[in-house]
PDB file of N, CA, C and O in Angstrom, chain B, residues numbered from 101:
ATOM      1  N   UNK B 101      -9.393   3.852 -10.768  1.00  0.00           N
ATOM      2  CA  UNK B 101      -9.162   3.654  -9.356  1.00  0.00           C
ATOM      3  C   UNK B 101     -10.112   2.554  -8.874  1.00  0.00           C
ATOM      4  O   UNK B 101     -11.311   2.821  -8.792  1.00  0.00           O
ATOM      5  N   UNK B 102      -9.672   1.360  -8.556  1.00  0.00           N
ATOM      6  CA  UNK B 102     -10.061   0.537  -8.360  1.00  0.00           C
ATOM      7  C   UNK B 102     -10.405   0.146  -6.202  1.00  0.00           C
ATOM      8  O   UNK B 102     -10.423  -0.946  -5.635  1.00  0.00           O
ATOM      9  N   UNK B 103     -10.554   1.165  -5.774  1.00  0.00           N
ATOM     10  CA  UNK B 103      -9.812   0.901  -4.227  1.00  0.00           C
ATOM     11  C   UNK B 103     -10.484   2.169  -3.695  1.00  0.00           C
ATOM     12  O   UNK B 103      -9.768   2.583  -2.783  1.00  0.00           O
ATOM     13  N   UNK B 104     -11.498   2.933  -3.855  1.00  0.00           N
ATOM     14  CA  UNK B 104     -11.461   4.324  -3.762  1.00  0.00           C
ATOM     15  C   UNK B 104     -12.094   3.939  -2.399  1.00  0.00           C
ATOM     16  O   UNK B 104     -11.226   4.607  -1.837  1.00  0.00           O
ATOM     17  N   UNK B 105     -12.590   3.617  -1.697  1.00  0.00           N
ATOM     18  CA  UNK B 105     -13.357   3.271  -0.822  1.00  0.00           C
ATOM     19  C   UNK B 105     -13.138   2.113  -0.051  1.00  0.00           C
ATOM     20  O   UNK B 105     -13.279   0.961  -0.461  1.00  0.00           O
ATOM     21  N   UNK B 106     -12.671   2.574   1.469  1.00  0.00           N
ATOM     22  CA  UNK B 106     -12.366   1.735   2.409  1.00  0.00           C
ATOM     23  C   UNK B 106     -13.451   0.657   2.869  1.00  0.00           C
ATOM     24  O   UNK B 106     -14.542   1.026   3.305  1.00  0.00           O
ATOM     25  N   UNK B 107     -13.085  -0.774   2.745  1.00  0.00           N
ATOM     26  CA  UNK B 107     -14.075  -1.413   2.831  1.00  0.00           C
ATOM     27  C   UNK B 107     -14.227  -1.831   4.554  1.00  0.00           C
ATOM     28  O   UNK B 107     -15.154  -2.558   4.912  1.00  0.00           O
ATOM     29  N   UNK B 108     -13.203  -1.280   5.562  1.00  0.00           N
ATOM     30  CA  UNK B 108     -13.558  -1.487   7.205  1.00  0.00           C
ATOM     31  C   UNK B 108     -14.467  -0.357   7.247  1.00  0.00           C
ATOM     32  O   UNK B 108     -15.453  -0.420   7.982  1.00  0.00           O
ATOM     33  N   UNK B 109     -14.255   0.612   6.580  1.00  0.00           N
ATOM     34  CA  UNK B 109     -15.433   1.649   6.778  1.00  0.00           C
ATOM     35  C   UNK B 109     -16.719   1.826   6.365  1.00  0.00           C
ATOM     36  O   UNK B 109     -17.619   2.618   6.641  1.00  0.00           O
ATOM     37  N   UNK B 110     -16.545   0.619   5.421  1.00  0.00           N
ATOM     38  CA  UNK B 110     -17.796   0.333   4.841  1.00  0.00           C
ATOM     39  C   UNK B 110     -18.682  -0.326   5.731  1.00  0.00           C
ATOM     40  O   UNK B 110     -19.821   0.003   6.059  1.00  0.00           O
ATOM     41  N   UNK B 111     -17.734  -1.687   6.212  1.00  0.00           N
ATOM     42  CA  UNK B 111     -18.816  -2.439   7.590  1.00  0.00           C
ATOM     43  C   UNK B 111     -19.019  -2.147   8.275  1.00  0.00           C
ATOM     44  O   UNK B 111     -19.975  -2.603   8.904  1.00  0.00           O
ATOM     45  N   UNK B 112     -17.920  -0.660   8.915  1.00  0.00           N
ATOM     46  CA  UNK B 112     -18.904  -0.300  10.169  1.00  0.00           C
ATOM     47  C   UNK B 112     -20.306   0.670   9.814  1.00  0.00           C
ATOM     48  O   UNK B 112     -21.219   0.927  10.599  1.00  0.00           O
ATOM     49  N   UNK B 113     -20.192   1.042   8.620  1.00  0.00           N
ATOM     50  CA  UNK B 113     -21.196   2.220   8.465  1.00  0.00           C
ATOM     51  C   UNK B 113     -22.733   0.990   7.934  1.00  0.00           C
ATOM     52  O   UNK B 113     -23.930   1.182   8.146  1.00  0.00           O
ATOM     53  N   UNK B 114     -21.975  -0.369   7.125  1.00  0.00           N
ATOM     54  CA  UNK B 114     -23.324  -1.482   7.186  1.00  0.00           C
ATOM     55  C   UNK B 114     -23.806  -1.601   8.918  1.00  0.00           C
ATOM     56  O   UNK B 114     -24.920  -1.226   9.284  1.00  0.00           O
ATOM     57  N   UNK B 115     -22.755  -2.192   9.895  1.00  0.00           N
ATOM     58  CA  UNK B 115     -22.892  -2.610  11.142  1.00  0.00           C
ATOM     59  C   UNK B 115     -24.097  -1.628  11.978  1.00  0.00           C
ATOM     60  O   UNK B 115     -25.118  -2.024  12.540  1.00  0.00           O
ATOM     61  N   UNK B 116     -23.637  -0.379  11.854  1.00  0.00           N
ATOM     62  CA  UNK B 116     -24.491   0.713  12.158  1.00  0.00           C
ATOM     63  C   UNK B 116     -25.637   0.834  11.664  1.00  0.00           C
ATOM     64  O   UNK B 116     -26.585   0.520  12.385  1.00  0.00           O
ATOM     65  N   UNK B 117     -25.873   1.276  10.425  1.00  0.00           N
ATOM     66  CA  UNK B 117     -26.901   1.143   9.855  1.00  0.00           C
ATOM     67  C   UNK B 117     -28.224  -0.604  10.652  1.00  0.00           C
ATOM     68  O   UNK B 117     -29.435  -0.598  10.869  1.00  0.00           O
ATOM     69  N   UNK B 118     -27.626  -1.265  10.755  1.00  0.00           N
ATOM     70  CA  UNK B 118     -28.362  -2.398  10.928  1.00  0.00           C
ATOM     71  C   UNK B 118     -28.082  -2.336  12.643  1.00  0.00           C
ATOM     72  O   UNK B 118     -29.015  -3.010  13.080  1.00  0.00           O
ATOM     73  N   UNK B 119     -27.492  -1.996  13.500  1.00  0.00           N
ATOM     74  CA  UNK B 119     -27.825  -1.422  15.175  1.00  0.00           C
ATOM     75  C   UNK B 119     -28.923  -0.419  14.989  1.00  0.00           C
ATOM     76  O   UNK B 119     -29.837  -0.366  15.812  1.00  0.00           O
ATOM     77  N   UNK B 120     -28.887   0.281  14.080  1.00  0.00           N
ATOM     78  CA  UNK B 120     -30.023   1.691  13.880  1.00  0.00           C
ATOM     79  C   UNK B 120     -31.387   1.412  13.602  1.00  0.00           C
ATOM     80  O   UNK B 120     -32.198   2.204  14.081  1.00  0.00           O
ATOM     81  N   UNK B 121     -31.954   0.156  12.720  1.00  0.00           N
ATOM     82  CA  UNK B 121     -32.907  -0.409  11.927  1.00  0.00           C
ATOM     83  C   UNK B 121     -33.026   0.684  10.922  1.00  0.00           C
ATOM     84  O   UNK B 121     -34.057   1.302  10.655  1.00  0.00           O
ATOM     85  N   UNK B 122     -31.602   0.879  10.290  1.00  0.00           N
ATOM     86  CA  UNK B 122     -31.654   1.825   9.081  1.00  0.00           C
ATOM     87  C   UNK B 122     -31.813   0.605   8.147  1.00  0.00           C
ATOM     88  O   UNK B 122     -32.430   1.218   7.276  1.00  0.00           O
ATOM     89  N   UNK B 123     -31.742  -0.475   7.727  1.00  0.00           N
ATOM     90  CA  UNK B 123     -31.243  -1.546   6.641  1.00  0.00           C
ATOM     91  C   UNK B 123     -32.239  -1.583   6.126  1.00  0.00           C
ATOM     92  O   UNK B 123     -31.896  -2.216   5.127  1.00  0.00           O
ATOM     93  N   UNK B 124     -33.343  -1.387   5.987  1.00  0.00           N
ATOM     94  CA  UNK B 124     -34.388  -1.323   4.984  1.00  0.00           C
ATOM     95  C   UNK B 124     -34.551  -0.249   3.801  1.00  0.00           C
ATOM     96  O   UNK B 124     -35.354  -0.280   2.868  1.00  0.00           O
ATOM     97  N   UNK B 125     -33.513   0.764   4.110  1.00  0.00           N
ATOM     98  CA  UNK B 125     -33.982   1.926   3.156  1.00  0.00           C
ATOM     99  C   UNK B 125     -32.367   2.358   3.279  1.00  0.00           C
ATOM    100  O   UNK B 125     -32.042   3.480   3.669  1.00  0.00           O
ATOM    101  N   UNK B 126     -31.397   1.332   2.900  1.00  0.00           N
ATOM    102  CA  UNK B 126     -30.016   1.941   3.010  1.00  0.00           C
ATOM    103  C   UNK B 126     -29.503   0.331   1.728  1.00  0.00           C
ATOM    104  O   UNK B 126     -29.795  -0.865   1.742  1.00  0.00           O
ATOM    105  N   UNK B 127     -28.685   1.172   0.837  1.00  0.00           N
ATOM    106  CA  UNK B 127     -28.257   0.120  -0.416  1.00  0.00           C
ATOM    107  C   UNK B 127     -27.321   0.827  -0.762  1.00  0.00           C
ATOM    108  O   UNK B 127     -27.138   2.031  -0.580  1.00  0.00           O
ATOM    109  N   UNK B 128     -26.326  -0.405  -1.596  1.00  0.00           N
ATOM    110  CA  UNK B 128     -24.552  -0.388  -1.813  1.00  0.00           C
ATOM    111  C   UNK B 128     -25.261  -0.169  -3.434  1.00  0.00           C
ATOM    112  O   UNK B 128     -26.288  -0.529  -4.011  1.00  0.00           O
ATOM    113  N   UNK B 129     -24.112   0.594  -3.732  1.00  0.00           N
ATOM    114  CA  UNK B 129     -23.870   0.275  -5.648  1.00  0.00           C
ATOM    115  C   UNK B 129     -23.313   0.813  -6.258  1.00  0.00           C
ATOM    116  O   UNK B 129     -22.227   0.933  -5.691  1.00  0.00           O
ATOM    117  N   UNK B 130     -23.284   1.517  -7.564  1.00  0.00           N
ATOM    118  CA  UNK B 130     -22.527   1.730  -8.658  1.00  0.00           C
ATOM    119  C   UNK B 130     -22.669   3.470  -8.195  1.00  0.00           C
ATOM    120  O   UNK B 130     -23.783   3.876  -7.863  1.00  0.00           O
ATOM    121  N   UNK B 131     -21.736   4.220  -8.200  1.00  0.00           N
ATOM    122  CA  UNK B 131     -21.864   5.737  -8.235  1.00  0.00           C
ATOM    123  C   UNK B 131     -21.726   6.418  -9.727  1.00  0.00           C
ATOM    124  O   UNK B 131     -20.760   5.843 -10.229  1.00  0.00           O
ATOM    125  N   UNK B 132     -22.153   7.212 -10.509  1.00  0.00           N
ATOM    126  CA  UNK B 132     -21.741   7.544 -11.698  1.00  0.00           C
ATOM    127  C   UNK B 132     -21.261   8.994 -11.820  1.00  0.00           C
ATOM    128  O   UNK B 132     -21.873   9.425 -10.843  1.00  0.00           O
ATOM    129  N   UNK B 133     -20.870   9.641 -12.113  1.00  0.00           N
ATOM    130  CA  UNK B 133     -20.443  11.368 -11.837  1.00  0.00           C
ATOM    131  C   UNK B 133     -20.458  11.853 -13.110  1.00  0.00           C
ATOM    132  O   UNK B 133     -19.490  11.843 -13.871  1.00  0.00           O
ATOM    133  N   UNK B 134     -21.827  12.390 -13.415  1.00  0.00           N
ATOM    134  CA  UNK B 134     -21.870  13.596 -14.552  1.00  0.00           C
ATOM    135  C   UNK B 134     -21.415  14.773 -14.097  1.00  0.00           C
ATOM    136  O   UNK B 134     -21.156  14.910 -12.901  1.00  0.00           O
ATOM    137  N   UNK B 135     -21.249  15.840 -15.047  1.00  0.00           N
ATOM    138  CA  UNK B 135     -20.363  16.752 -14.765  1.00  0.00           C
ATOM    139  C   UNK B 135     -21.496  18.137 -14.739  1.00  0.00           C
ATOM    140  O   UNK B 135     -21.106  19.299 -14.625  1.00  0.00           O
ATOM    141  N   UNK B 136     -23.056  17.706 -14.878  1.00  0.00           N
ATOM    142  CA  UNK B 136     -23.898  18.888 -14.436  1.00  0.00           C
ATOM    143  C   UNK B 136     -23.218  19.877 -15.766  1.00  0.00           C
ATOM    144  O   UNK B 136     -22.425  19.653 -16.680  1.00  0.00           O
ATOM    145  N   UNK B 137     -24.015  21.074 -15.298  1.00  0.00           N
ATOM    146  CA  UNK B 137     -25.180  21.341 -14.374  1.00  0.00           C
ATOM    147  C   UNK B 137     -26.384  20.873 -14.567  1.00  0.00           C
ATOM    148  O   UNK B 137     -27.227  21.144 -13.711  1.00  0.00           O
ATOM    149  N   UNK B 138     -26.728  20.152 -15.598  1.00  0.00           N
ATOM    150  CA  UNK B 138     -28.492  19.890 -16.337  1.00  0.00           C
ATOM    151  C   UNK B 138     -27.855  18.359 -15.743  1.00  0.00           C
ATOM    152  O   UNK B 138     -26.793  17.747 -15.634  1.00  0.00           O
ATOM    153  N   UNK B 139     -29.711  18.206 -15.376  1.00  0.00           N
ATOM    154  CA  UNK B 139     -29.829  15.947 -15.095  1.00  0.00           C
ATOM    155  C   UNK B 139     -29.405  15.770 -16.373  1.00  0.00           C
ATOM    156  O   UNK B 139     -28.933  16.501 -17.242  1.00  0.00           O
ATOM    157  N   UNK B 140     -29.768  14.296 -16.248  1.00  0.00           N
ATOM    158  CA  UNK B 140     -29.375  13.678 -17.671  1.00  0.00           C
ATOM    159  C   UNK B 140     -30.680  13.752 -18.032  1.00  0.00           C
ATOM    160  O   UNK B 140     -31.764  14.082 -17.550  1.00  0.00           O
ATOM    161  N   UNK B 141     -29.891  13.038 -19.755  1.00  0.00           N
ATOM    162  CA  UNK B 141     -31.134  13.057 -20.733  1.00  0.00           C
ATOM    163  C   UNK B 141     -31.637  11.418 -20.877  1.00  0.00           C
ATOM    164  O   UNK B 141     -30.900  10.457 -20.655  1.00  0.00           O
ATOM    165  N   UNK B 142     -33.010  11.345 -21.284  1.00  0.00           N
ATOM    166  CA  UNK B 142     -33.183   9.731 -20.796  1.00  0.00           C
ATOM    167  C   UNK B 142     -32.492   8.786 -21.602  1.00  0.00           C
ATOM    168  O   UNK B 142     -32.675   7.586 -21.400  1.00  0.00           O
ATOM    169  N   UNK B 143     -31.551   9.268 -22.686  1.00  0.00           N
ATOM    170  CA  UNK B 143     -31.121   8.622 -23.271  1.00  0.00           C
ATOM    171  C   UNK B 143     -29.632   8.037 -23.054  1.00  0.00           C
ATOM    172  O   UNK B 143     -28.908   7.129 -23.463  1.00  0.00           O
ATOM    173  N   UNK B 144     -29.626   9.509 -21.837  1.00  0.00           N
ATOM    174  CA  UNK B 144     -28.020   9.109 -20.782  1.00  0.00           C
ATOM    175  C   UNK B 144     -28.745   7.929 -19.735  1.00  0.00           C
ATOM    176  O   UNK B 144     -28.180   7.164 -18.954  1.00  0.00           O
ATOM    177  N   UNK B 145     -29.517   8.013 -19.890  1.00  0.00           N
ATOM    178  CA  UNK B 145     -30.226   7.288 -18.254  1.00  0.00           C
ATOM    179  C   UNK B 145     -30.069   5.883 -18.803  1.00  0.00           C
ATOM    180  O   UNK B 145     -29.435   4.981 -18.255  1.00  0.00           O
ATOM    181  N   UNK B 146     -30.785   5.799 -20.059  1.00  0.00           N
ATOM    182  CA  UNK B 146     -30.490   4.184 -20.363  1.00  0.00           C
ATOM    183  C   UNK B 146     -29.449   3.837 -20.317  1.00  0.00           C
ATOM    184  O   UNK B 146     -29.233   2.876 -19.578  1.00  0.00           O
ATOM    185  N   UNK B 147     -28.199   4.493 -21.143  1.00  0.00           N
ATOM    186  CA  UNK B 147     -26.939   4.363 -21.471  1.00  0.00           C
ATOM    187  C   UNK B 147     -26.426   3.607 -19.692  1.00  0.00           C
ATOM    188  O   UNK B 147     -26.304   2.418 -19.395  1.00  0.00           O
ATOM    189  N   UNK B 148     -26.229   4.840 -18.819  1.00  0.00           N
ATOM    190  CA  UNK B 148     -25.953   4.774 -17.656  1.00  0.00           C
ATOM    191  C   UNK B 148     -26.479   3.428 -17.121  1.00  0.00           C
ATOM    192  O   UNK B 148     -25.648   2.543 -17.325  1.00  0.00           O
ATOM    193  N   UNK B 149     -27.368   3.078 -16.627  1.00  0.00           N
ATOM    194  CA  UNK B 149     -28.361   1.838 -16.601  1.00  0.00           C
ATOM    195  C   UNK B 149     -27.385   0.448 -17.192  1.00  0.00           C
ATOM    196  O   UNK B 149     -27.012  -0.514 -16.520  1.00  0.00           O
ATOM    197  N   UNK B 150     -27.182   0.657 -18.350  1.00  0.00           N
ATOM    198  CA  UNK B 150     -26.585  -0.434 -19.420  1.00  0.00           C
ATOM    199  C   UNK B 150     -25.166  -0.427 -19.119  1.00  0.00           C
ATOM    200  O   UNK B 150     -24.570  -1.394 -19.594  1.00  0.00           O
ATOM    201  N   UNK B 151     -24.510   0.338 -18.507  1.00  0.00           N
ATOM    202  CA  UNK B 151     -23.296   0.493 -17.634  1.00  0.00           C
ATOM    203  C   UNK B 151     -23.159  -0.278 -16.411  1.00  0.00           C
ATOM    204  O   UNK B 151     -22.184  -0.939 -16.053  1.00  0.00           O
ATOM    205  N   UNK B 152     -24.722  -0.034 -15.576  1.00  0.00           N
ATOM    206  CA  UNK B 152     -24.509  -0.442 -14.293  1.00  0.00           C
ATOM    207  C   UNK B 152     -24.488   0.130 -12.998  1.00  0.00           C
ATOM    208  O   UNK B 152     -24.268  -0.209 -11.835  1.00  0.00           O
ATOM    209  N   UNK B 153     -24.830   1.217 -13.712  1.00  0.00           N
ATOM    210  CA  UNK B 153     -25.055   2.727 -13.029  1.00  0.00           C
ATOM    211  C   UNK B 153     -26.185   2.099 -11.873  1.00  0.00           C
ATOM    212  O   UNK B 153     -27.026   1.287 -12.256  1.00  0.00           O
ATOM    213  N   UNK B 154     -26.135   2.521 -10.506  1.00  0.00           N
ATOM    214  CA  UNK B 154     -27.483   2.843  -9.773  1.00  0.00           C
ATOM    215  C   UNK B 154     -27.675   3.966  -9.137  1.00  0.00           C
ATOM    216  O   UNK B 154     -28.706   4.078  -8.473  1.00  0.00           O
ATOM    217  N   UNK B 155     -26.489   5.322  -9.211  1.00  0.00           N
ATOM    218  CA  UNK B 155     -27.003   6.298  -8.444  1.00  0.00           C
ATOM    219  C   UNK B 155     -26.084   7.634  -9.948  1.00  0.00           C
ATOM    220  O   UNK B 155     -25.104   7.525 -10.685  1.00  0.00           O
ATOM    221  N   UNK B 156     -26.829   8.406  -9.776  1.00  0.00           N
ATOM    222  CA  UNK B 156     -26.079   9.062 -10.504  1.00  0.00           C
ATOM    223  C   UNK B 156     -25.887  10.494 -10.200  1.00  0.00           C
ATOM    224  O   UNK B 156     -27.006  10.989 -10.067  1.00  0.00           O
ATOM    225  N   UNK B 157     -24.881  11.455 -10.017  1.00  0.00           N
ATOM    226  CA  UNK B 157     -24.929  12.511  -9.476  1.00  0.00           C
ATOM    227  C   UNK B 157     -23.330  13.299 -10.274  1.00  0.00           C
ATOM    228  O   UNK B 157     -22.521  12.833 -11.075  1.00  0.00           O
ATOM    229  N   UNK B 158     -23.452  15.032  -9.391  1.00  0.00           N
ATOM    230  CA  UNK B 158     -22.508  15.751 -10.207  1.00  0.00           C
ATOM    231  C   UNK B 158     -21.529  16.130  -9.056  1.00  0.00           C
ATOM    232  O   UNK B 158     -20.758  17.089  -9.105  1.00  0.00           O
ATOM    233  N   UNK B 159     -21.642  15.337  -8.102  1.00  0.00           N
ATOM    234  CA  UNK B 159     -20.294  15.628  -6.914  1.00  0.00           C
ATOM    235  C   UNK B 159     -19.311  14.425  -6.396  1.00  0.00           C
ATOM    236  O   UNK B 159     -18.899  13.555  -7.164  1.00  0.00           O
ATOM    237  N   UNK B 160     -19.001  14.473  -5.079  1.00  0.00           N
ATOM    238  CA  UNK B 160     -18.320  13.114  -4.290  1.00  0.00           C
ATOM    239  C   UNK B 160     -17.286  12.026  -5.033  1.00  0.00           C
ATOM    240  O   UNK B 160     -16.638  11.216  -4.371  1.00  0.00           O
ATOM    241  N   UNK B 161     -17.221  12.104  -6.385  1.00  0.00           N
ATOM    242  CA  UNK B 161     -16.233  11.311  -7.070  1.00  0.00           C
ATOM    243  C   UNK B 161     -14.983  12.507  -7.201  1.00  0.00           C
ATOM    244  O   UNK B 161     -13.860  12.137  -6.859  1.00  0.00           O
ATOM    245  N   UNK B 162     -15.123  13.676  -7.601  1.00  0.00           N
ATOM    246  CA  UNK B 162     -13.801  14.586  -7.638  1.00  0.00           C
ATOM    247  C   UNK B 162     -12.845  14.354  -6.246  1.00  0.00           C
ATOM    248  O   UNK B 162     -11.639  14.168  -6.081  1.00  0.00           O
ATOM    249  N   UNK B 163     -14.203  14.481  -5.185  1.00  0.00           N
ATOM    250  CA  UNK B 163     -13.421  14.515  -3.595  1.00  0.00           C
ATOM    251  C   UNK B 163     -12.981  13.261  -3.424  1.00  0.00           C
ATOM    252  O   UNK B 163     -11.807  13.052  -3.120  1.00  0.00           O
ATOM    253  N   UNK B 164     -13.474  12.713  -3.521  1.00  0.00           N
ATOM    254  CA  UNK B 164     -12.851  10.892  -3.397  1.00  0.00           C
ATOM    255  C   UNK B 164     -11.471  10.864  -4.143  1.00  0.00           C
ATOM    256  O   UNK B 164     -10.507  10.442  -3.504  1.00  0.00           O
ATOM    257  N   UNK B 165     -11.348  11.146  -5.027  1.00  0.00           N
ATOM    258  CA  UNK B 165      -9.910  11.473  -5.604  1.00  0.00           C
ATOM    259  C   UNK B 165      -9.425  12.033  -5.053  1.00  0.00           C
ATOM    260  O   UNK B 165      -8.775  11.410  -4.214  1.00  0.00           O
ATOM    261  N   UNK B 166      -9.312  13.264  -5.006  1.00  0.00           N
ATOM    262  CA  UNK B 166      -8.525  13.854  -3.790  1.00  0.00           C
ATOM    263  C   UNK B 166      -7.950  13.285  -2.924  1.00  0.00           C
ATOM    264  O   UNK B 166      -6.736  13.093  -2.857  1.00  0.00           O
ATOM    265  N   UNK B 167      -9.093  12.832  -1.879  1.00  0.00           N
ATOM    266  CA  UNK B 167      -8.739  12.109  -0.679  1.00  0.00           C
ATOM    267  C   UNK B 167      -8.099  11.095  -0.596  1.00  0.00           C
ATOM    268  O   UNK B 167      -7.489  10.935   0.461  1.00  0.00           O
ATOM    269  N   UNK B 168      -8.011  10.242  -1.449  1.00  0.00           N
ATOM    270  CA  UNK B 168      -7.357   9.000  -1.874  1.00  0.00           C
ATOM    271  C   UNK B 168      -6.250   9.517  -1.957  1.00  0.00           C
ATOM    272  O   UNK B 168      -5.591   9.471  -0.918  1.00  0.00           O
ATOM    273  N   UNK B 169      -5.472  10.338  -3.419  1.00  0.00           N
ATOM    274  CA  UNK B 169      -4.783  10.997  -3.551  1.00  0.00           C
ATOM    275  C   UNK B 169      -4.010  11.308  -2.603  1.00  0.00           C
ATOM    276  O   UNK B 169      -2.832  10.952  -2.621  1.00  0.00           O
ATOM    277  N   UNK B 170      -4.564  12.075  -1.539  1.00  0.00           N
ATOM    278  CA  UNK B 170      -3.746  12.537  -0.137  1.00  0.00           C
ATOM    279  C   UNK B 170      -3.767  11.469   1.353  1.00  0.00           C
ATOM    280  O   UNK B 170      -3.749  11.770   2.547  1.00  0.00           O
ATOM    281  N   UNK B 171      -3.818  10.012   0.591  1.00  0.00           N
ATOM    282  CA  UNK B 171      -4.003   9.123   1.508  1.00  0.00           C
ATOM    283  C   UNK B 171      -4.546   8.984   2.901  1.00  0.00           C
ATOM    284  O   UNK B 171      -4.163   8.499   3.966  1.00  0.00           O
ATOM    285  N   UNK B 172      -5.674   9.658   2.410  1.00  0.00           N
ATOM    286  CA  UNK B 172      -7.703   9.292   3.392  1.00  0.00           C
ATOM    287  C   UNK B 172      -7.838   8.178   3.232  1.00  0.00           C
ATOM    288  O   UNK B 172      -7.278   7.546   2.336  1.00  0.00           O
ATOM    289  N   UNK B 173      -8.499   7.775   3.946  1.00  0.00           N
ATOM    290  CA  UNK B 173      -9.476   6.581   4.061  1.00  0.00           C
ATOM    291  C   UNK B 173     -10.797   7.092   4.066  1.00  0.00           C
ATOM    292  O   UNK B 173     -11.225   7.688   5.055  1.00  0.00           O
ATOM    293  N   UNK B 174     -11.496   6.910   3.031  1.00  0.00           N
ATOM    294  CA  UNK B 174     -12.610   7.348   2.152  1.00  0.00           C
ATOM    295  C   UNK B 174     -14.146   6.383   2.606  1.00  0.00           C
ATOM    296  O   UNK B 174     -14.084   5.161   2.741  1.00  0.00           O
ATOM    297  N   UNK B 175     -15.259   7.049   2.769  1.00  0.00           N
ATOM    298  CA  UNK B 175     -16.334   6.196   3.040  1.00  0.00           C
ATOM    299  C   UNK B 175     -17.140   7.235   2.243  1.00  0.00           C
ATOM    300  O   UNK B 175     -16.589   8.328   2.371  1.00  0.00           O
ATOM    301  N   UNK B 176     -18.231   7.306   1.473  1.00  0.00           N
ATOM    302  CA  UNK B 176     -19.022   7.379   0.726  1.00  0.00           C
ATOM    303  C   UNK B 176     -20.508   7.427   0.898  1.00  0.00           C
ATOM    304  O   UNK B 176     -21.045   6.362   0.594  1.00  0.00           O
ATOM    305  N   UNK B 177     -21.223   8.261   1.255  1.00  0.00           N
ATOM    306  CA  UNK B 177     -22.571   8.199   1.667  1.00  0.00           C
ATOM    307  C   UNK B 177     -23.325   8.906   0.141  1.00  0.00           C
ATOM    308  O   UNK B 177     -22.546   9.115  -0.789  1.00  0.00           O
ATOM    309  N   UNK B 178     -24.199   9.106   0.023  1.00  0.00           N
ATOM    310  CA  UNK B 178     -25.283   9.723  -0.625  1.00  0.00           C
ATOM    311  C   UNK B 178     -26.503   9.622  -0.525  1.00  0.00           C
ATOM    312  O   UNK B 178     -26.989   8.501  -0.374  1.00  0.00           O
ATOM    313  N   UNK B 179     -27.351  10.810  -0.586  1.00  0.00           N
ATOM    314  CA  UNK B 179     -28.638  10.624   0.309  1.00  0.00           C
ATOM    315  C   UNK B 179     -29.297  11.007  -1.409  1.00  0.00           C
ATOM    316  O   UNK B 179     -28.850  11.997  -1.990  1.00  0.00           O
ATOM    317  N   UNK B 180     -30.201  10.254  -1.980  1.00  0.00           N
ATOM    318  CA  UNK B 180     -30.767  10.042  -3.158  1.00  0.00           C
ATOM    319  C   UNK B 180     -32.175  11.089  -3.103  1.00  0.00           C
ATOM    320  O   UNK B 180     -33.141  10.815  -2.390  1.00  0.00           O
ATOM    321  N   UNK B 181     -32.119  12.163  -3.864  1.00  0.00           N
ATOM    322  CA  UNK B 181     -33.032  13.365  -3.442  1.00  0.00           C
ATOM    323  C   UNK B 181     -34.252  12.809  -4.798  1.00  0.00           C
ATOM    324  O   UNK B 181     -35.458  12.862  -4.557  1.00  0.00           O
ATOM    325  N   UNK B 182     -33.806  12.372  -5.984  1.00  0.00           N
ATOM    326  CA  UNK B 182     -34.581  12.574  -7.595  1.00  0.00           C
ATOM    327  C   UNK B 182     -34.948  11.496  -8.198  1.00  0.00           C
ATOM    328  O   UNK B 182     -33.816  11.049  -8.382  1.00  0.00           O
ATOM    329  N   UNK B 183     -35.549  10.816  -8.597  1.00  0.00           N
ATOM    330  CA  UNK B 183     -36.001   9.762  -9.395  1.00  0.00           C
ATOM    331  C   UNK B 183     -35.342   9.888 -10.676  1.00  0.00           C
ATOM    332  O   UNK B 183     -35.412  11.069 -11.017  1.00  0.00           O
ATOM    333  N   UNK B 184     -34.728   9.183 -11.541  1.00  0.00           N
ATOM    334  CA  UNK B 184     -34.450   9.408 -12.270  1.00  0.00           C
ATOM    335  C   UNK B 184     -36.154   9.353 -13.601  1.00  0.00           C
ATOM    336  O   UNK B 184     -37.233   8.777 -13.457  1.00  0.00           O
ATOM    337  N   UNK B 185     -35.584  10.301 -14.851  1.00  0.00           N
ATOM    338  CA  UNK B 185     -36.899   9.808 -15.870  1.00  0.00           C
ATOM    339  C   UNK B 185     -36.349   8.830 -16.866  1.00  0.00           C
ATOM    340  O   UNK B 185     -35.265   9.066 -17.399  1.00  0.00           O
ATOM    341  N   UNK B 186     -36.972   7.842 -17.123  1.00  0.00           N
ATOM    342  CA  UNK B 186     -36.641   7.231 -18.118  1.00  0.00           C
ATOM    343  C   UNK B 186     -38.102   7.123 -19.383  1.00  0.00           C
ATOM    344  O   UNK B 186     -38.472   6.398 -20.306  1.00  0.00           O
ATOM    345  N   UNK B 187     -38.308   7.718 -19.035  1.00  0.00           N
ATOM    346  CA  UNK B 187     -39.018   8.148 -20.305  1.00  0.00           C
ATOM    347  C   UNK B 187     -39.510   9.248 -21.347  1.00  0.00           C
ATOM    348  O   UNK B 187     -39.607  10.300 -20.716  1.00  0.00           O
ATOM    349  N   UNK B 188     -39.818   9.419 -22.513  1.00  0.00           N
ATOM    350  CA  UNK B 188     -39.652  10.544 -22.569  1.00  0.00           C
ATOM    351  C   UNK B 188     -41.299  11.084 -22.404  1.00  0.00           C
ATOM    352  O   UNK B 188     -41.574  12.281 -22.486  1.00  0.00           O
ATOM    353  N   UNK B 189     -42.044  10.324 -22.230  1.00  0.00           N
ATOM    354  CA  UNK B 189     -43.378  10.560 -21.917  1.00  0.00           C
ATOM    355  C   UNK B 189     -44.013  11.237 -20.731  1.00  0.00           C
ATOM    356  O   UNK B 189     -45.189  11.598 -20.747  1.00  0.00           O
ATOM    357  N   UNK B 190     -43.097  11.425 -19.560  1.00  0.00           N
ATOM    358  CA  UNK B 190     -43.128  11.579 -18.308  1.00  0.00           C
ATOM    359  C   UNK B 190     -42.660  12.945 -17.833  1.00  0.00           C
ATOM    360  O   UNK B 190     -42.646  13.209 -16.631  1.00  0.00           O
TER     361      UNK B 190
END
């Protein structure tokens, strides 16, 4: 699915964000959807990474289908709770 995400809904939620002085701590990118319940392992993290990955999580891509599916117009937030580890030292 190449389209999952309405891009007028995208600018108004950029437009906003930057009326708000949210734009310093608000970024676009790659979503990835593991299927949980355990994080990844750092060896998914690189993998992921080497993909292109920048956020990675175990929800919001099933519903996005859906919604698409039942012809929504889809906007996409995620609030980034975890650091990922990339090491195994850490």
């Amino acid at each position: 699915m190449s389209d999952a995400y309405d891009r007028e809904l995208l600018g108004l939620a950029q437009e906003s964000a930057q009326e708000l002085g949210f734009q310093s701590f608000t970024r676009q990118g790659v979503y990835c959807l593991l299927p949980g319940p355990c994080y990844e392992t750092v060896a998914e993290c690189h993998l992921l990474q080497a993909l292109g990955a920048d956020a990675v999580g175990m929800s919001t891509v099933p519903e996005v289908i859906v919604a698409r599916h039942c012809g929504l117009r889809v906007l996409g937030l995620s609030l980034i709770t975890n650091k990922v580890v990339m090491s195994y030292s850490s």
